[in-house]
C-alpha positions in Angstrom: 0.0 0.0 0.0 1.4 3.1 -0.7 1.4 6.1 1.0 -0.3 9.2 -0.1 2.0 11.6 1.8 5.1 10.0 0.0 6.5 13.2 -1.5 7.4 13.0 -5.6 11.0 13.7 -6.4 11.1 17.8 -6.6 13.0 19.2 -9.7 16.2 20.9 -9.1 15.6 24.6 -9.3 18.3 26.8 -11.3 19.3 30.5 -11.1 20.4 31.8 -14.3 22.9 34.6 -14.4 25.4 35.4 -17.5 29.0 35.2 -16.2 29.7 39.0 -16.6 27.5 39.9 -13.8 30.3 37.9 -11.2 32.5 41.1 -12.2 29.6 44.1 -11.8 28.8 45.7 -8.4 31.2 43.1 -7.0 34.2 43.9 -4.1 32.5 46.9 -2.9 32.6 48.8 -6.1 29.2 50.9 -4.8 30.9 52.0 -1.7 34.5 52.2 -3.5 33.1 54.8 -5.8 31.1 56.5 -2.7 34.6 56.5 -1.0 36.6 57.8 -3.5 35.0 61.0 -4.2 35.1 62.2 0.0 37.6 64.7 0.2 39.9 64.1 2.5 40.1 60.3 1.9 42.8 59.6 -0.8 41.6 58.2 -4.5 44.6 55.4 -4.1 45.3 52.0 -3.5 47.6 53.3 -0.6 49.3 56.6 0.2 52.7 56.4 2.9 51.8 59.0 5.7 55.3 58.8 7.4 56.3 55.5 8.9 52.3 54.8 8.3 50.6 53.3 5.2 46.6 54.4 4.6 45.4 51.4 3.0 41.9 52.4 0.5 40.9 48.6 0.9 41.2 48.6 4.7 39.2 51.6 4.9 36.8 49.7 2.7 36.0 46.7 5.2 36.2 49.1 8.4 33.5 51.0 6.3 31.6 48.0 5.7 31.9 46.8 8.8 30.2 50.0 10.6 27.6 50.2 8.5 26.2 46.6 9.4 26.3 47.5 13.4 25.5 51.5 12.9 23.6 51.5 9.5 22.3 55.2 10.8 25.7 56.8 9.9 26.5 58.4 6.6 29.4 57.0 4.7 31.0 60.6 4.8 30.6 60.3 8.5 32.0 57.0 9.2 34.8 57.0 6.1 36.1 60.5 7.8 36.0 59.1 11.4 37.5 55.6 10.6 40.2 57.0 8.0 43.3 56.8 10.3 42.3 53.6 11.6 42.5 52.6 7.4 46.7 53.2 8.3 48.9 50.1 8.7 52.5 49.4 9.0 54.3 49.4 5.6 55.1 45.5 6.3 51.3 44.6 7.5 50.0 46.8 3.7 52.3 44.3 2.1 51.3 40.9 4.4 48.0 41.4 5.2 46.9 43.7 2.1 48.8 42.6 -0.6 49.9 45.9 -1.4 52.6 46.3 -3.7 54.5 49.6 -3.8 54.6 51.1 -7.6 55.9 50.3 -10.6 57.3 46.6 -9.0 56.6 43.7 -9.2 57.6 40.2 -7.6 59.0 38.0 -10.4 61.2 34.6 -10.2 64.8 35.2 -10.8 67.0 32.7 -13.5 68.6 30.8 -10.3 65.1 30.1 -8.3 65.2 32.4 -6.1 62.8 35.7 -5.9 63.6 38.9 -8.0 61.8 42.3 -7.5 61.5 43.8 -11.0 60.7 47.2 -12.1 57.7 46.9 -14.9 58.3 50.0 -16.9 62.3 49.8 -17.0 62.3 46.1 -17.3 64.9 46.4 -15.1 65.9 43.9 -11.7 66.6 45.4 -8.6 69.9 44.2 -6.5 69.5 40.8 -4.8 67.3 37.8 -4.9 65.0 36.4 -1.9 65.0 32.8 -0.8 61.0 33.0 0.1 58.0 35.0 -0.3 58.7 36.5 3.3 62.0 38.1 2.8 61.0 39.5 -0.4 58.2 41.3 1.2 60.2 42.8 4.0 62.1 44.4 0.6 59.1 45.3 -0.6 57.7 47.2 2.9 61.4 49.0 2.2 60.4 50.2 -1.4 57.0 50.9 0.1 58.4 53.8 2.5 60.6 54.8 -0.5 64.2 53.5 0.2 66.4 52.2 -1.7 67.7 49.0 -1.6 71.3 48.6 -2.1 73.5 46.8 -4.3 75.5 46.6 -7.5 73.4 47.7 -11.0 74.0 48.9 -14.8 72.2 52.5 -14.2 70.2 54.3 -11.0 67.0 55.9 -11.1 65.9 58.0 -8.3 69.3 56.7 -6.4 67.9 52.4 -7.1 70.5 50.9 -8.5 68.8 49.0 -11.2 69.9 46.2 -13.8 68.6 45.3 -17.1 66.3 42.1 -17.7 66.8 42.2 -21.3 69.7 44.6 -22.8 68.4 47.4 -25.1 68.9 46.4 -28.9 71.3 47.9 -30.7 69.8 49.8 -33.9 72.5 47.8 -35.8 71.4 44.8 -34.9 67.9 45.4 -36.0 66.9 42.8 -39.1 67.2 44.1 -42.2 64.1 46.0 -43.3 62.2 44.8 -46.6 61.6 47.6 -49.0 58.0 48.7 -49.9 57.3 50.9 -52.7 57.2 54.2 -51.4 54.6 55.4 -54.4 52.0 53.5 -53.3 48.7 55.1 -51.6 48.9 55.7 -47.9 46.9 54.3 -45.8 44.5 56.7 -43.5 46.0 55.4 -40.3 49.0 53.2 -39.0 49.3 53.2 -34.7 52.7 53.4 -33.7 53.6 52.7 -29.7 56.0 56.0 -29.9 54.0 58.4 -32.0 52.3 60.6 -29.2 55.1 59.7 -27.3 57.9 62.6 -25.7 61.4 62.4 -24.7 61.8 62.5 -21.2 65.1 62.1 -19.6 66.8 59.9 -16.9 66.7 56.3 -17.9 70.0 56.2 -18.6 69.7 53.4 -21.1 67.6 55.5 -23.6 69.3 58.9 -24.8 67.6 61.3 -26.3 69.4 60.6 -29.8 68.4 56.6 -29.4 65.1 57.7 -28.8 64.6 59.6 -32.0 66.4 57.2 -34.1 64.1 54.6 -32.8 61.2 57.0 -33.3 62.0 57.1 -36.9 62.4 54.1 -37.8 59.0 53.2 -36.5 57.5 55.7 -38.2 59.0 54.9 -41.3 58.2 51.5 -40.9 54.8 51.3 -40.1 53.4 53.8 -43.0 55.3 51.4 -45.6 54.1 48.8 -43.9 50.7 50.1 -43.9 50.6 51.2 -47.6 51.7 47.3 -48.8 48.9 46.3 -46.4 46.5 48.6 -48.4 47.4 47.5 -51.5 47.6 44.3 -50.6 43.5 44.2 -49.4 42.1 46.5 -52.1 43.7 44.0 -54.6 42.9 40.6 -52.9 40.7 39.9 -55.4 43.5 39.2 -57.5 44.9 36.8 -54.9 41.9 34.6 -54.9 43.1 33.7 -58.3 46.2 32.7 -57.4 45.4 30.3 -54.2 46.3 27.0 -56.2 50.2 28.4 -55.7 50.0 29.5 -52.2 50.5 25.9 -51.0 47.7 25.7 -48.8 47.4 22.2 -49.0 50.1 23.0 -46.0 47.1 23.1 -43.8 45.1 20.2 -44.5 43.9 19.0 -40.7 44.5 15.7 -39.6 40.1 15.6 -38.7 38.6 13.5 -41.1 35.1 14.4 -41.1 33.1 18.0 -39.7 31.9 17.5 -36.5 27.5 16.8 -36.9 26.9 20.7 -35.5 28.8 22.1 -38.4 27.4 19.7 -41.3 25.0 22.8 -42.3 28.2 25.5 -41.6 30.6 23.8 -43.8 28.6 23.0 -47.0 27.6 27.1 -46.9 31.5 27.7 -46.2 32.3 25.1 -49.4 30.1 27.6 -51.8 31.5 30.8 -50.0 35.1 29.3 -50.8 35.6 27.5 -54.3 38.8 28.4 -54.2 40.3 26.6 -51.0 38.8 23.6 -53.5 42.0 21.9 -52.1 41.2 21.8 -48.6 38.6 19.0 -47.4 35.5 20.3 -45.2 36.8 19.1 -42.1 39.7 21.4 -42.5 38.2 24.1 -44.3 35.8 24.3 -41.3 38.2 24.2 -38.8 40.6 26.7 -40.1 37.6 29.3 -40.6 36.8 28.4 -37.1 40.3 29.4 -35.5 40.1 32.1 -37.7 37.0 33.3 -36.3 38.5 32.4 -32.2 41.7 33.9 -32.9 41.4 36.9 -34.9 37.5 37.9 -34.9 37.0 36.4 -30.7 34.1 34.7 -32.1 33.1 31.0 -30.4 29.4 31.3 -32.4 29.9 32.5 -35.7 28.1 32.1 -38.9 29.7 31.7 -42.6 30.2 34.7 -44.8 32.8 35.6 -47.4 36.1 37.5 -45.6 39.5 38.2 -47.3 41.2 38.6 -44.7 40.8 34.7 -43.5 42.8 34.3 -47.0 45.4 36.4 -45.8 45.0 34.5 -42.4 45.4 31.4 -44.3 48.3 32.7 -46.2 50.2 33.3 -43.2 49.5 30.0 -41.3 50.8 28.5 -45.2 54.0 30.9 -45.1 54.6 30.1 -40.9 54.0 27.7 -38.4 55.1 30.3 -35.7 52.4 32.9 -36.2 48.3 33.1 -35.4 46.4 35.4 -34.2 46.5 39.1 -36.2 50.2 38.2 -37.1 49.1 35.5 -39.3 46.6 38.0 -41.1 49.6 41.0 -41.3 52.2 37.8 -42.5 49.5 37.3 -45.3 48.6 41.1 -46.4 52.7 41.3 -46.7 53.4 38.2 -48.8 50.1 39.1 -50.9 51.5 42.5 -51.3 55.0 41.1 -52.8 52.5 38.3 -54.7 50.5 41.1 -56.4 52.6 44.5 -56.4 56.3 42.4 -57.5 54.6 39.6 -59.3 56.9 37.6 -57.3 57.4 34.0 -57.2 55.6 31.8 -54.4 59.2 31.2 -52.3 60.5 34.8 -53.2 56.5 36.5 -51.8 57.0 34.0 -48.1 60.3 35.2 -47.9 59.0 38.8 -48.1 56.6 38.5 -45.6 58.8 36.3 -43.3 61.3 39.1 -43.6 58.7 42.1 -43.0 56.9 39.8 -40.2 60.6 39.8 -38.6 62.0 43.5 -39.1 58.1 44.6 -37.9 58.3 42.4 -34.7 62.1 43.9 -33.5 61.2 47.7 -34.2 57.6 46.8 -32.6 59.3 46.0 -29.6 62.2 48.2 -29.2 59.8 51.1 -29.7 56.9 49.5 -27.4 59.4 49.7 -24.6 60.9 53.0 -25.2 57.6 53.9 -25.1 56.8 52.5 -22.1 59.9 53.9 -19.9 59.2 57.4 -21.3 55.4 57.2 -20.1 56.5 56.1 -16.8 59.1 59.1 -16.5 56.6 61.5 -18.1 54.3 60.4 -14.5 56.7 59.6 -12.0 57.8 63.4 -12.7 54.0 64.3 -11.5 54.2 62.5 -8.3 54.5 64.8 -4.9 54.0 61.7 -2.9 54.1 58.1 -2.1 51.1 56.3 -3.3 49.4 53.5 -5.5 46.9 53.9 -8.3 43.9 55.1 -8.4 41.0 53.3 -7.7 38.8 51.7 -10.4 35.5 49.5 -10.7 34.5 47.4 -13.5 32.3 50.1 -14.4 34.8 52.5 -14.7 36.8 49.8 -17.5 32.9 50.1 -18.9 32.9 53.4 -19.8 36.5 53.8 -21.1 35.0 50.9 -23.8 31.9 52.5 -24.4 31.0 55.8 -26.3 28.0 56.9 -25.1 26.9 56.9 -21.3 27.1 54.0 -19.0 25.1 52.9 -16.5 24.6 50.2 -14.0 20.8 48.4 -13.4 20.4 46.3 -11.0 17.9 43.3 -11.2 16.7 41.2 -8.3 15.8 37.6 -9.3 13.8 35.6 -6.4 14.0 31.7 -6.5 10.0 32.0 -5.6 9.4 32.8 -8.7 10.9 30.5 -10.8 8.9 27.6 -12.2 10.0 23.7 -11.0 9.7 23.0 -14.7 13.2 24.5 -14.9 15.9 22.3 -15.7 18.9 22.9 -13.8 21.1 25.0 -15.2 24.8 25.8 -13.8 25.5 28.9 -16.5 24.3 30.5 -19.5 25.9 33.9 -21.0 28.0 34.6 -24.2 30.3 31.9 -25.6 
């Protein structure tokens, strides 16, 4: 006999939430904001007062910890009232707060031990740690603004400092390919040094090395650019020419298209007769790392794009490059294909060459760049103290043009229907 009160297996309830909302209104940002703008408490991860460190994050949980046993108090009130409470030792900031004094960093040194490394210089500091702990009493040094002594190729601010990686010598910079010079410039070409100053006193980069590098960049990047140009507003031509490319490089070892894509790669096969000598599998594949790495697409849908032949160009030219490389490696070898009539070995060599001179004079001039930015600031600084504070909707309205503003919904698990099937997450793939 069976009991009528026997209770019928319930359904699992879900909550649905898109994995974006983990990182809105989250750690505070409300209150951070709120905090941020009171004047009298500093907008900074820490400021040194003396032998004291305020820390923004302590005064956060003291804040939050008020309000939940005197929710009557303004946050002006209580912020102002707990702020020199919010001030720590420099060694408990770095323990118990994780702070880190600006621009260093911890980083593991060649022989195992730990390294403190300055980010903008790219430069090690004297000395190496055995643990976590003895790096950190450096650190709580750095923190109050001494200096920690010891043998380096340069000083800066009285640190002795030494080079991670030494600065490149303009002659031994690859040589550079030549692009016609006649051809039609293209409307825009970013270079890492072109609204970038001298400043002095990083001993490593003189003022001459900085405008030698400074030109060559420039020079670089609008040839570059216009055989890049030329190269896309003639790619019709180079759809002509794909049985030579030797893309049969890239055949992929799948044998068949996964069931989900059947539909996906008979629409690619009629958007692509000319990759005729790559099977579906791998056609579909390719255009589907194509779409991850260079479009940061996981759902996509077929349509016609030269610049995945170009992408597949460069993946057929080198097995070193993906990503927006592989596109560039492509536009430069289609360039030499179409502009030189060159052959097939002559065109890879071109773009291997480009793809090389473009990566050393990238770098060399990204971290020029870099070192002159961070002299350009430290030269603004009256004080001690860590960046400024920022939310994730503050990073929301750098990336947006218009207004931004935060909603908040409230989702109750009363009202969702046992019907629902459980769930764990759901948001954009």
């Amino acid at each position: 006999m069976t009991n009528s009160t026997d209770q019928q297996p319930q359904v699992p309830r879900a909550i649905i939430v898109d994995e974006f909302s983990c990182y809105m209104g989250g750690r505070n940002d409300d209150l951070k904001v709120k905090l941020r703008e009171i004047e009298g408490i500093p907008n900074a991860a820490y400021l040194v007062n003396g032998t004291k460190v305020f820390v923004f994050e302590k005064l956060v949980a003291l804040v939050t910890e008020r309000q939940v046993k005197q929710p009557g108090q303004t946050v002006d009130e209580v912020a102002l009232e707990l702020y020199p409470d919010a001030h720590v030792t420099a060694l408990e900031a770095v323990n118990e707060w994780d702070i880190v004094p600006e621009p260093y960093e911890l980083c593991d040194d060649i022989d195992g031990g730990i390294a403190i490394r300055h980010r903008p210089f790219n430069a090690q500091l004297p000395g190496t740690y055995p643990c976590q702990a003895e790096a950190r009493i450096a650190l709580a040094r750095l923190l109050l603004g001494e200096v920690i002594l010891g043998k380096g190729d340069f000083t800066f601010c009285g640190q002795p400092m030494t080079l991670n990686e030494p600065m490149l010598a303009l002659e031994k910079l690859p040589p550079r390919p030549e692009i016609d010079t006649n051809l039609e410039p293209a409307s825009f070409a970013y270079k890492a040094l072109g609204q970038v100053t001298y400043e002095n006193g990083f001993e490593p980069i003189s003022e001459d090395l900085f405008n030698q590098v400074k030109e060559l960049e420039t020079t670089w990047k609008d040839q570059s650019a216009r055989a890049e140009k030329y190269a896309i507003s003639h790619a019709t031509g180079l759809w002509h020419l794909t049985d030579s490319l030797r893309l049969e490089q890239l055949i992929d070892s799948r044998d068949e298209v996964p069931e989900y894509g059947q539909e996906d790669a008979a629409e690619l096969r009629t958007l692509y007769p000319e990759l005729h000598v790559l099977p579906d599998a791998s056609l579909y594949e390719w255009f589907d790392t194509y779409q991850v790495e260079c479009c940061y697409l996981n759902g996509w849908t077929p349509y016609r794009d030269d610049n995945f032949l170009f992408y597949m160009i460069g993946r057929a030219t080198s097995s070193c490059v993906d990503r927006e490389d592989a596109t560039e490696l492509g536009q430069w070898v289609g360039y030499a294909l179409l502009h030189h009539n060159a052959s097939t070995d002559d065109a890879q060599s071109f773009g291997r060459a480009a793809l090389l001179y473009d990566s050393s004079i990238t770098g060399l001039a990204v971290r020029v760049a870099e070192a002159m930015r961070y002299l350009a600031k430290a030269r603004e600084l009256t004080d001690l103290r860590g960046a400024p504070i920022q939310t994730m909707m503050d990073f929301m309205k750098i990336g947006r043009k218009i207004g931004v503003n935060q909603h908040m919904a409230v989702q109750n698990i009363c009202d969702l229907n046992d019907e629902i099937l459980p769930v764990s997450r759901a948001g954009f793939d």
